[in-house]
Each structure stands twice: as structure tokens, then as C-alpha cells.
C-alpha positions in Angstrom: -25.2 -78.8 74.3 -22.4 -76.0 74.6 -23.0 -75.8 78.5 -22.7 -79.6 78.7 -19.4 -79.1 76.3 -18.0 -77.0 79.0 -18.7 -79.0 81.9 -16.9 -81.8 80.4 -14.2 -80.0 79.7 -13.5 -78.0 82.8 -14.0 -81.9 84.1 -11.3 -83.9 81.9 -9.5 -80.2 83.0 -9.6 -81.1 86.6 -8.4 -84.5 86.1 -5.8 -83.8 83.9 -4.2 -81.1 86.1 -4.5 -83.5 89.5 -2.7 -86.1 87.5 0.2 -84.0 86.5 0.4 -83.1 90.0 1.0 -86.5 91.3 3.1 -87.5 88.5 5.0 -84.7 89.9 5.1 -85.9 93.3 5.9 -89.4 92.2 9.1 -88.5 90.0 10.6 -86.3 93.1 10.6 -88.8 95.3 11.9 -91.3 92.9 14.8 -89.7 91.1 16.8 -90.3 88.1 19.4 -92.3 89.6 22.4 -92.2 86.9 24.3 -95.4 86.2 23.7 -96.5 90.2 22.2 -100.0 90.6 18.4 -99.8 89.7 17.9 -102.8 91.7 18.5 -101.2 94.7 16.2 -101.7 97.8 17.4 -98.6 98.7 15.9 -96.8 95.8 12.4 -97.8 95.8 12.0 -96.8 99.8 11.3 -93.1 100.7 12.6 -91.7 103.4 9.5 -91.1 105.7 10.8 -87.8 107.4 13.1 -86.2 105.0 14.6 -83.8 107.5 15.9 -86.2 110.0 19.2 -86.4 109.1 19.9 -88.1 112.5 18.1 -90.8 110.4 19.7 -90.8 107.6 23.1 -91.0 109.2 21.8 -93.8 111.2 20.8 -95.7 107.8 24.2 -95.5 106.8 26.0 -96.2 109.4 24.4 -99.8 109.0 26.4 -99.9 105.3 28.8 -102.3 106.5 31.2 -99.4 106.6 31.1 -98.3 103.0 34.4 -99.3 101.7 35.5 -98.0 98.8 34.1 -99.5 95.5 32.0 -102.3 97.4 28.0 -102.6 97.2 28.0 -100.7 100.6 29.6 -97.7 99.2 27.2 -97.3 96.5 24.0 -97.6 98.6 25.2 -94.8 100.8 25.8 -92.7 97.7 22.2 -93.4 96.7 20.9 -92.6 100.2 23.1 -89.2 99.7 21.7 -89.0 96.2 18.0 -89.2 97.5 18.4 -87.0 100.1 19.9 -84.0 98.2 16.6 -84.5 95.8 14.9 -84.3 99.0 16.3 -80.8 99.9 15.4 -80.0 96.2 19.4 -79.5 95.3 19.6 -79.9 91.2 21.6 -82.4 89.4 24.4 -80.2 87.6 22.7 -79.4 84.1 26.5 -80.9 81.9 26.2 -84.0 83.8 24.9 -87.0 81.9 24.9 -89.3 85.1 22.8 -86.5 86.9 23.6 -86.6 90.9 26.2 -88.8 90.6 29.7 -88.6 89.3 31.8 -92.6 88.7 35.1 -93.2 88.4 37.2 -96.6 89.0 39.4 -97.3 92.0 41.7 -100.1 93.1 41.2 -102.6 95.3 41.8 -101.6 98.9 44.7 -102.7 100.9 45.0 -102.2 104.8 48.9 -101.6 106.5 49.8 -100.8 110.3 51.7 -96.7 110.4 52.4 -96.5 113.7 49.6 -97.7 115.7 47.0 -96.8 113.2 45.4 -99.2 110.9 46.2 -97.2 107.6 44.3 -98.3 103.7 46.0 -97.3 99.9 44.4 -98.2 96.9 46.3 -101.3 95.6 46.9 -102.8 91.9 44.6 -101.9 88.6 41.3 -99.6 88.6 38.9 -102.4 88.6 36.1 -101.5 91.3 33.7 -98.7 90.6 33.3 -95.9 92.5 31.3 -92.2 92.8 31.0 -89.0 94.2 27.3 -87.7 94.6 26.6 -83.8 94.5 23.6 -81.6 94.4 23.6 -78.0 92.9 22.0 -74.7 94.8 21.9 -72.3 92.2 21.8 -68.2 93.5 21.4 -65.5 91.7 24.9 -65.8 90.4 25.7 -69.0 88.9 29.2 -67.5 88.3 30.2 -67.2 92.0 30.0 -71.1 93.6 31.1 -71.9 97.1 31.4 -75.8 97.6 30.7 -78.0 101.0 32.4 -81.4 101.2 32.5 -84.9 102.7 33.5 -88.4 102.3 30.4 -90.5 102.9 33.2 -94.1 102.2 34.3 -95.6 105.1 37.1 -98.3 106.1 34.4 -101.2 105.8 35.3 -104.8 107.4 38.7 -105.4 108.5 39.5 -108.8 110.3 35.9 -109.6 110.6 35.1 -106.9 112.4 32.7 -103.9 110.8 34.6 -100.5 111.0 31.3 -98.3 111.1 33.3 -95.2 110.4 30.6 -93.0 112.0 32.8 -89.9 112.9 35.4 -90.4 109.9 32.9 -89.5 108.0 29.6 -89.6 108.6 30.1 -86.4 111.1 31.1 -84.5 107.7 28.4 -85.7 105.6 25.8 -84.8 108.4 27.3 -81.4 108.2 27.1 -81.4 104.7 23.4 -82.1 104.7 22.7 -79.3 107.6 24.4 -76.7 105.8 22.5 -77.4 102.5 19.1 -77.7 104.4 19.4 -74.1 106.0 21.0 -72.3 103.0 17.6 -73.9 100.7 15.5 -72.4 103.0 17.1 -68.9 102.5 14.4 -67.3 100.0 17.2 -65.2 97.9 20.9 -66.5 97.6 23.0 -64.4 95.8 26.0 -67.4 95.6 25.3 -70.6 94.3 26.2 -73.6 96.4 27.5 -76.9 95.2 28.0 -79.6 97.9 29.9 -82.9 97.2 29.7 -86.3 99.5 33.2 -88.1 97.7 33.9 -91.8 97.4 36.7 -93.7 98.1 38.6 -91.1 100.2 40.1 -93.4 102.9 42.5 -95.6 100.4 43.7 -92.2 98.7 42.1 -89.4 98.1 40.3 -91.0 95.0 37.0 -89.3 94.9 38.2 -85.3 95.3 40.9 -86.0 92.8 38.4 -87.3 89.9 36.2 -84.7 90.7 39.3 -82.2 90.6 40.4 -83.2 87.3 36.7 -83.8 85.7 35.3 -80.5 87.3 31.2 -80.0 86.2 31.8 -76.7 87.0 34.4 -73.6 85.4 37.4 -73.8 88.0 37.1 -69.9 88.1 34.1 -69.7 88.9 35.4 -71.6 92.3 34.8 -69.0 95.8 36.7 -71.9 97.5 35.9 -75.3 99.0 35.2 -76.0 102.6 36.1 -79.7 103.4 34.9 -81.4 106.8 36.3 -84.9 108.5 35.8 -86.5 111.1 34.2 -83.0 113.0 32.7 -85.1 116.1 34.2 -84.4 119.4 33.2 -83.6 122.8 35.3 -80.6 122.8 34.8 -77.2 121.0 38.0 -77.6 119.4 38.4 -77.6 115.5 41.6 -77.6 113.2 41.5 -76.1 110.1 44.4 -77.8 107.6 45.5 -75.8 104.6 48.1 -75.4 102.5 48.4 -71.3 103.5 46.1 -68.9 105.2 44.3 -67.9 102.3 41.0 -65.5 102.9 39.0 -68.6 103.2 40.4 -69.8 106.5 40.3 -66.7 108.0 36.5 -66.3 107.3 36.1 -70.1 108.6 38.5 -68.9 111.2 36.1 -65.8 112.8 33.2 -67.8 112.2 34.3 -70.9 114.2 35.2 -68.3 117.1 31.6 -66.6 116.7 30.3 -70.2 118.0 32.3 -70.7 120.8 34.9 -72.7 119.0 38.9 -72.7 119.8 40.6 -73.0 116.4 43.7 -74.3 115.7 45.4 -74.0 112.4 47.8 -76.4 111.0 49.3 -75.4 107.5 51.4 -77.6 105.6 51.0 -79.6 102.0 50.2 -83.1 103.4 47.5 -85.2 102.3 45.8 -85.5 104.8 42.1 -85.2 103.6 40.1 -84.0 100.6 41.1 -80.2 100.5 44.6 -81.6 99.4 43.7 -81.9 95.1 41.5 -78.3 95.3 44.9 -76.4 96.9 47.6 -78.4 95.1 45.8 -76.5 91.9 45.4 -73.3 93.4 42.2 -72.9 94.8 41.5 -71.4 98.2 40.5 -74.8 100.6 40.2 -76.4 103.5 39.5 -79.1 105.5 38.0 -78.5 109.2 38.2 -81.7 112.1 38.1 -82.2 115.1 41.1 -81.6 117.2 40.7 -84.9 118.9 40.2 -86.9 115.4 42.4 -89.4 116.3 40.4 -90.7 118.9 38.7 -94.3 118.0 39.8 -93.5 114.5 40.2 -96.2 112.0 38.9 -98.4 115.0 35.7 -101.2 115.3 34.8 -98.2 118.6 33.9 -95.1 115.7 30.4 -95.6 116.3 26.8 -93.7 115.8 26.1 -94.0 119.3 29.5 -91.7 120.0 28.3 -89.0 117.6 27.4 -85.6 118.8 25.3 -84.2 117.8 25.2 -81.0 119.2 28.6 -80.1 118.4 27.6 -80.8 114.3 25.0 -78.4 115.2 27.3 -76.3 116.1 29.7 -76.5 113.4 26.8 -76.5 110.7 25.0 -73.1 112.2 28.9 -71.7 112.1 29.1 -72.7 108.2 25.5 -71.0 107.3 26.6 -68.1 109.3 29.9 -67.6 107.1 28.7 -68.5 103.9 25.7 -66.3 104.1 28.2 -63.7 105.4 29.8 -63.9 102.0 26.1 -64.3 100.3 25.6 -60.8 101.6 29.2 -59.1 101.1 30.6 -59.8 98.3 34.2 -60.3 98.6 35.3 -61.8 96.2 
């Protein structure tokens, strides 16, 4: 009787253990996914090969271009959101919306400046909004070194789809590079915190909620490494901040390490999402292209005219600096 006690038991054992496994596997690849629409097509798919960003770039380049606080906008931030599960990134443990992070916006207004279709946020807050981020925790949890991107775009302007593949999808494909390589590092001594923010293009909306709603201690802040619109067929990157503060100089000799000419250009202008994070004293940047202008805010910024090869680039120069500092502490 005891021996057929035990066999039982190591049996309901078995099962019991294989089914907790699976559960497992079933709740990663369908996350918690905040206050983001549960109805979402995009939520019940998984993405079939989980490292091919190329893919998921590609997905999201077919959002309609994204435009801030449209449906469009908050399927790419649950593509993000999936994808940043994917690469085993952890919600932030204070945040009760998990990955994502929603705010409220105004409606988006386009203007002519200059020759360049412009956008500014126009009227009440009414249209929702969010910034996605994933959390890579290091040994210290004290010392946190963020990546960011826009994933919004400039969406459909005079019937015509604005895919907005190198302002921004260049940045969030570098994003998602940088976060993949430094997972796969088996001891980080930093933690890492990377950000894809919403509704950038009408006014700096997304990096300025998360600025003044910070999941994180602001002094615990190494500094904050922006990119936009990094796609070009040159090896030629600007790095906009406020002052050369230690961070651009380590971006700086890292760019150079990979072949890259560098270009500074210092001054307090808002011209991307490092603007909030160096108005408030943080060391920041943003890094583009130095041909960003190029098909810029035009119906011609599309996937096809990525390359590739140059976000390669930039990405292996961003793991190369950041685990320069993971190893040196100099801070």
C-alpha cells in the first residue's frame, strides 16, 4: 500500500511541477499589460522570433505612423511593451500600471517652419498617451543609466501616411539592441532602465511626464542617453546637449572607437527628449544623425531607407560605453 502511496505521489508530483512550468511559459508571453486596450489583436499574438528586431520595427512601421494619442500610438507601445518582456526587462516594482507609464496629451496640430512640416500639441489634454519602459536591475540598483526613444510618429497628414521610420523607429531599434546585449551580460554591476516615450513629435510630452513623475530616485540618475532619428548613410552623429558634461565625452570616445565622426552641438533648444532631463540638472543627451533632416517629417521616411548596419553600429558603440562604465566606476 505505502509503495503504491508513493508512486501516486511522485505521479500527481510530476504533473503538478510540468503544469507550473507551462503556466509559466504562458504568463511570459502574455504579460500584464497595464491600463492598455485588452482588446488588442496585438496582444494575444506572439512574436514568433523574439530577437528579430528588424521584425518588430517592420510591425510598426505599418502603425499608421503612430501619432500621438491615436489607436496607432498605443499598439506600438504594446508591441514595445511585449518586446521588453521578451528580453526579460522587469516592470518597475512602484509602478501600478507595470510596463507602461499614461499621461493625457492634446490634440495634434500640424504648421509649415520653413520648409518643414512642424506639429504642437493644441487645446485641452483630452487624448491619452504612454511611455513604455522595462527595468535591468545590476547589482546596484542605486546606480541607473537610462536609453531612450520616441516610438510616436507624425501619423497621416493630408491623406498621406508619414511612416516615420527613421524619426523614430531608428532610435527605438537602438533601444531594443542595446537592452538585448547588455541582458546577455551574466553580471551587471549598473542597472539599466530604457524608456520608448509617446507623443514626442507635438512637444516633448512623453520625456516631460516621465521627468516630473520619475519611477525612479532622480539621484540615483548616471545620466540619460537619448537617440533620434540615428539612420544615415554616413558615419556621422551629432550629439545635442545643454554643456559637455562627462556623459558626452564618454558617448563622444565611444562613437570615435566605431568609426564614427562626431559633431557636438550645445545649446538649450528643444530639440528632442534630452531637453526636460538637462533643463533639471541631469547629465543628457540626445545622439542623431548628422543628416536628420533628410526625408524628415516627409511621406519618403520609410523602413525600406533604414540602415541597418549603421544602428548596428551605433548600438555595439552604446554597449561598449555603458559596459565601460559597468566596469569603472566613475561616478
Amino acid at each position: 500500500m505505502k509503495k503504491k502511496l508513493a508512486i501516486t505521489f511522485s505521479i500527481v508530483l510530476i504533473i503538478s511541477c510540468t503544469i507550473g512550468v507551462f503556466s509559466y511559459l504562458i504568463l511570459k508571453n502574455l504579460p500584464n499589460w497595464g491600463s492598455i486596450n485588452k482588446k488588442s489583436p496585438l496582444q494575444t499574438e506572439r512574436i514568433e522570433n523574439q530577437n528579430d528586431n528588424h521584425n518588430i520595427i517592420a510591425q510598426l512601421a505599418k502603425l499608421k505612423g503612430r501619432a500621438a494619442g491615436t489607436k496607432y500610438e498605443k499598439e506600438a507601445a504594446t508591441l514595445i511593451a511585449r518586446e521588453f518582456v521578451n528580453l526579460d526587462l522587469e516592470p518597475l516594482p512602484n509602478n501600478t500600471n507595470f510596463y507602461f507609464q499614461t499621461f493625457k496629451v492634446p490634440q495634434s496640430e500640424s504648421y509649415i517652419s520653413g520648409e518643414r512640416l512642424r506639429f504642437r500639441g493644441q487645446g485641452p489634454p483630452v487624448l491619452s498617451s504612454q511611455n513604455v519602459f522595462g527595468f535591468l536591475p545590476g547589482t546596484n540598483k542605486d546606480k541607473v543609466l537610462i536609453f531612450t526613444a520616441h516610438y510616436d510618429g507624425q501619423g497621416i497628414n493630408n491623406n498621406e501616411i508619414y511612416e516615420s521610420a527613421n524619426d523614430n523607429l531608428s532610435g527605438v531599434y537602438v533601444l531594443l539592441k542595446v537592452a538585448q546585449a547588455l541582458k546577455d551580460r551574466p553580471k551587471r554591476n549598473l542597472s539599466y532602465l530604457f524608456v520608448a516615450f509617446g507623443s514626442e513629435e507635438i512637444g516633448l510630452y512623453g520625456s516631460e511626464f516621465f521627468l516630473q513623475n520619475l519611477p525612479i530616485r532622480s539621484d540615483t540618475i548616471l545620466g540619460v542617453i537619448n537617440c533620434d532619428t540615428v539612420s544615415s548613410e554616413k558615419e556621422v552623429m551629432i550629439l545635442q546637449a545643454f554643456t559637455k558634461n562627462p556623459l558626452v565625452a564618454k558617448v563622444e570616445e565611444a562613437l570615435t572607437n566605431y568609426n564614427f565622426r562626431v559633431k557636438l552641438e550645445l545649446s538649450k533648444l528643444r530639440t528632442s527628449d534630452h531637453y526636460h532631463f538637462s533643463a533639471a540638472g541631469l547629465d543628457a543627451l540626445t545622439i542623431a544623425a548628422a543628416d536628420w533632416l533628410e526625408g524628415n517629417h516627409t511621406p519618403q521616411d520609410t523602413y525600406e531607407k533604414l540602415n541597418f548596419k549603421i544602428l548596428d553600429q551605433l548600438g555595439k558603440a552604446l554597449v561598449d560605453m555603458a559596459l565601460t562604465m559597468d566596469e569603472h566606476t566613475m561616478y
